[in-house]
N, CA and C atoms as an extended XYZ file, in Angstrom:
162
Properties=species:S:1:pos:R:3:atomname:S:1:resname:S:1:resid:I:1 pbc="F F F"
N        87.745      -18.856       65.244 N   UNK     1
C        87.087      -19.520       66.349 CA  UNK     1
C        88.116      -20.366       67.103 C   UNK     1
N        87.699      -20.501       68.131 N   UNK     2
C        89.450      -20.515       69.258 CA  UNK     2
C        88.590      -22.384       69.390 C   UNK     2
N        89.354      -23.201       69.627 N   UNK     3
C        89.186      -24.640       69.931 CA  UNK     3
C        88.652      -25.220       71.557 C   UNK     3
N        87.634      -25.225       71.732 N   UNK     4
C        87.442      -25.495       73.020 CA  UNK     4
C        88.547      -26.495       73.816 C   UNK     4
N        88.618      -27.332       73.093 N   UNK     5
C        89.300      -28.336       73.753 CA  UNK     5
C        91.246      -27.963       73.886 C   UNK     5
N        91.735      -26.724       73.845 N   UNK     6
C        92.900      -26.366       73.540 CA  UNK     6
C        92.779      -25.028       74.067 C   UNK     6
N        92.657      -25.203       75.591 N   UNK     7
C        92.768      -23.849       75.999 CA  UNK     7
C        94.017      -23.432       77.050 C   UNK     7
N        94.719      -22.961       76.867 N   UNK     8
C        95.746      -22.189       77.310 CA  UNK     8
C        95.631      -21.905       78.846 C   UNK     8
N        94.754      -20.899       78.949 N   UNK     9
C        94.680      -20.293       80.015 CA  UNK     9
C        94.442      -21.208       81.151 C   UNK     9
N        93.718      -22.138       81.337 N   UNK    10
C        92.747      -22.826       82.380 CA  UNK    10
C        94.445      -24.302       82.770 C   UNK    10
N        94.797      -24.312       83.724 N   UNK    11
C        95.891      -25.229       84.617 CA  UNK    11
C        95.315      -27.324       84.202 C   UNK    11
N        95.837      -27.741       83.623 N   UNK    12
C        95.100      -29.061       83.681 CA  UNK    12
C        95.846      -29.708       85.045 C   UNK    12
N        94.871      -30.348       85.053 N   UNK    13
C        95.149      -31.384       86.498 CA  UNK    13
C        95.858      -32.232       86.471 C   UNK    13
N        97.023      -32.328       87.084 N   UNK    14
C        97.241      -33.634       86.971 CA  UNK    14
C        97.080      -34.946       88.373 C   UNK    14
N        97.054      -36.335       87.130 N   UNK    15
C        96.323      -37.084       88.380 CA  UNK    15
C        97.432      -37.364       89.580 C   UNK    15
N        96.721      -37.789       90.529 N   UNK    16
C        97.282      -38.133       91.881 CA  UNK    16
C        98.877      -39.659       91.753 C   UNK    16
N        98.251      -40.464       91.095 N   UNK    17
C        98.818      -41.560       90.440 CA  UNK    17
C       100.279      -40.987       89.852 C   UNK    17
N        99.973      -40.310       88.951 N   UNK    18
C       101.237      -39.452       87.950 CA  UNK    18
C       101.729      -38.977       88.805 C   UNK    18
N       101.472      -37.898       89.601 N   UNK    19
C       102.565      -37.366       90.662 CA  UNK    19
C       103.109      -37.740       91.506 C   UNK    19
N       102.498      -39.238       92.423 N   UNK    20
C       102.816      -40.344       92.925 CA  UNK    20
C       104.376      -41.403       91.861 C   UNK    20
N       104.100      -41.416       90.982 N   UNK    21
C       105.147      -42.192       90.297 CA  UNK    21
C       105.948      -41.653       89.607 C   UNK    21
N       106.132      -39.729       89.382 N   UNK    22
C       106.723      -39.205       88.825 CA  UNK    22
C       107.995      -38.904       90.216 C   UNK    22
N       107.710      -38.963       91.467 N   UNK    23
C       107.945      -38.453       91.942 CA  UNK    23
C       109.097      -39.751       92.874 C   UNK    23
N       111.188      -39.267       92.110 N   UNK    24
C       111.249      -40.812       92.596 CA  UNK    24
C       111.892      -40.987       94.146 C   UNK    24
N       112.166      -39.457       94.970 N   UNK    25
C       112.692      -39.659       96.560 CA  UNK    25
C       111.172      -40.236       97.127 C   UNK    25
N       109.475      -40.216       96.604 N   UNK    26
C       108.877      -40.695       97.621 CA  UNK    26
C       108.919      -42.413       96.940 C   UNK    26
N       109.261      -42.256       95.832 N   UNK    27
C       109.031      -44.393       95.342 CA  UNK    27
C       110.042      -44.654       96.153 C   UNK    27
N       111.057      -43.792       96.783 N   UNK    28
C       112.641      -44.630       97.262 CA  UNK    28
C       111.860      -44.546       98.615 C   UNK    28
N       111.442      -43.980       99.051 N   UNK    29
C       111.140      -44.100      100.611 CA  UNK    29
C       109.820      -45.053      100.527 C   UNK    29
N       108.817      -45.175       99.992 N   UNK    30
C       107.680      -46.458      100.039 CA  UNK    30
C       108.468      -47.658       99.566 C   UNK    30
N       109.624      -47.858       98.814 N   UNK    31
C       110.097      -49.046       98.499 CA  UNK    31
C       110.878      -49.425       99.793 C   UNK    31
N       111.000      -48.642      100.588 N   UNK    32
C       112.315      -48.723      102.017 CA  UNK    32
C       111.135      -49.175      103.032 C   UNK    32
N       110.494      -48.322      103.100 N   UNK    33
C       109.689      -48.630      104.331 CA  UNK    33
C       108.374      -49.814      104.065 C   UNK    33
N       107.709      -50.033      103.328 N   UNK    34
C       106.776      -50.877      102.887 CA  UNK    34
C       107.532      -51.988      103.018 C   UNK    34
N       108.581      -52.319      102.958 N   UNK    35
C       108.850      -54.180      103.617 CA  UNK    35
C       109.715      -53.946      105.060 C   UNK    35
N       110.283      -52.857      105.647 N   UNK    36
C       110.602      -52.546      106.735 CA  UNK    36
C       109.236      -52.841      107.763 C   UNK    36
N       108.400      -52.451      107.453 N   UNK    37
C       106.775      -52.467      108.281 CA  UNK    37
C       106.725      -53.884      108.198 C   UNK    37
N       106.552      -54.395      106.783 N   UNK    38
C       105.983      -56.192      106.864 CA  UNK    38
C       107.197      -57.257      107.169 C   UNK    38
N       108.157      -56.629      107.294 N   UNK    39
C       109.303      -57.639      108.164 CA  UNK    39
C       109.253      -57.295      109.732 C   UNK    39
N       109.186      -56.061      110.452 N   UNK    40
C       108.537      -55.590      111.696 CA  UNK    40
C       107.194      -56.363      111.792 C   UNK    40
N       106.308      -56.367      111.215 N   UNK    41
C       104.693      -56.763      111.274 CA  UNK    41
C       104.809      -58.601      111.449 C   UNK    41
N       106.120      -58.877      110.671 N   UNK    42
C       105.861      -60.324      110.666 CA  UNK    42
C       106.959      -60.934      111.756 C   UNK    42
N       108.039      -60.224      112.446 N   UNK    43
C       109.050      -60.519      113.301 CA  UNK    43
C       108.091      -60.491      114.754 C   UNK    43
N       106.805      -59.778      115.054 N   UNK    44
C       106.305      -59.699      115.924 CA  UNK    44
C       105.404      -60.673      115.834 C   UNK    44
N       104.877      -61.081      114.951 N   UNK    45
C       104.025      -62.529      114.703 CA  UNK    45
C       104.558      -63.302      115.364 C   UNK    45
N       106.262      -63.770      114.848 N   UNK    46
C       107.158      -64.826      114.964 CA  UNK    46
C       107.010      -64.646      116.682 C   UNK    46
N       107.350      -63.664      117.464 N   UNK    47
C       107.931      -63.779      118.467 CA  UNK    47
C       106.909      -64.200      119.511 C   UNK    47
N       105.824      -63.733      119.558 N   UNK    48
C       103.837      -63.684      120.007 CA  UNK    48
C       104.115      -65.247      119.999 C   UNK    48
N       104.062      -65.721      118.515 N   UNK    49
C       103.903      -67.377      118.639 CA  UNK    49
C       104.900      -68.391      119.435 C   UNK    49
N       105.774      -68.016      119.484 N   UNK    50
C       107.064      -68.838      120.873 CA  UNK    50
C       106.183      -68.775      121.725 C   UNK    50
N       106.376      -70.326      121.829 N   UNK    51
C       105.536      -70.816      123.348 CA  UNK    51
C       106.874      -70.223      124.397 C   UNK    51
N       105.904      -70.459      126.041 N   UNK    52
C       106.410      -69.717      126.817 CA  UNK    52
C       107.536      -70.913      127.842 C   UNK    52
N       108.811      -70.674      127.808 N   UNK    53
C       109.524      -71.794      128.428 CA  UNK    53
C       108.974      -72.153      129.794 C   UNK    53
N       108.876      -73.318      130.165 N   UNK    54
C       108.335      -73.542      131.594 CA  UNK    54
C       109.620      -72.900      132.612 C   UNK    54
């Protein structure tokens, strides 16, 4: 009697997460760009808030 839980044939899934963190040219590019955006996101804050010289 063959083991249900130990089947060969059928592909297991793997999760989204695992292939996300297995995977390390996209961690090098979200570690590059994810504070590139929030130093852009926050340099435009800075500049918006300068009052306007008379």
């Amino acid at each position: 009697m063959a083991d249900p839980g130990n089947s060969t044939n059928e592909k297991e899934r793997i999760p989204a997460m695992q292939s996300l963190l297995e995977n390390p040219f996209l961690l090098l590019f979200i570690g590059v760009a994810m504070p590139a955006v929030f130093y852009i996101i926050w340099g435009i804050m800075e500049i918006v808030t300068v009052p306007i010289a008379q």
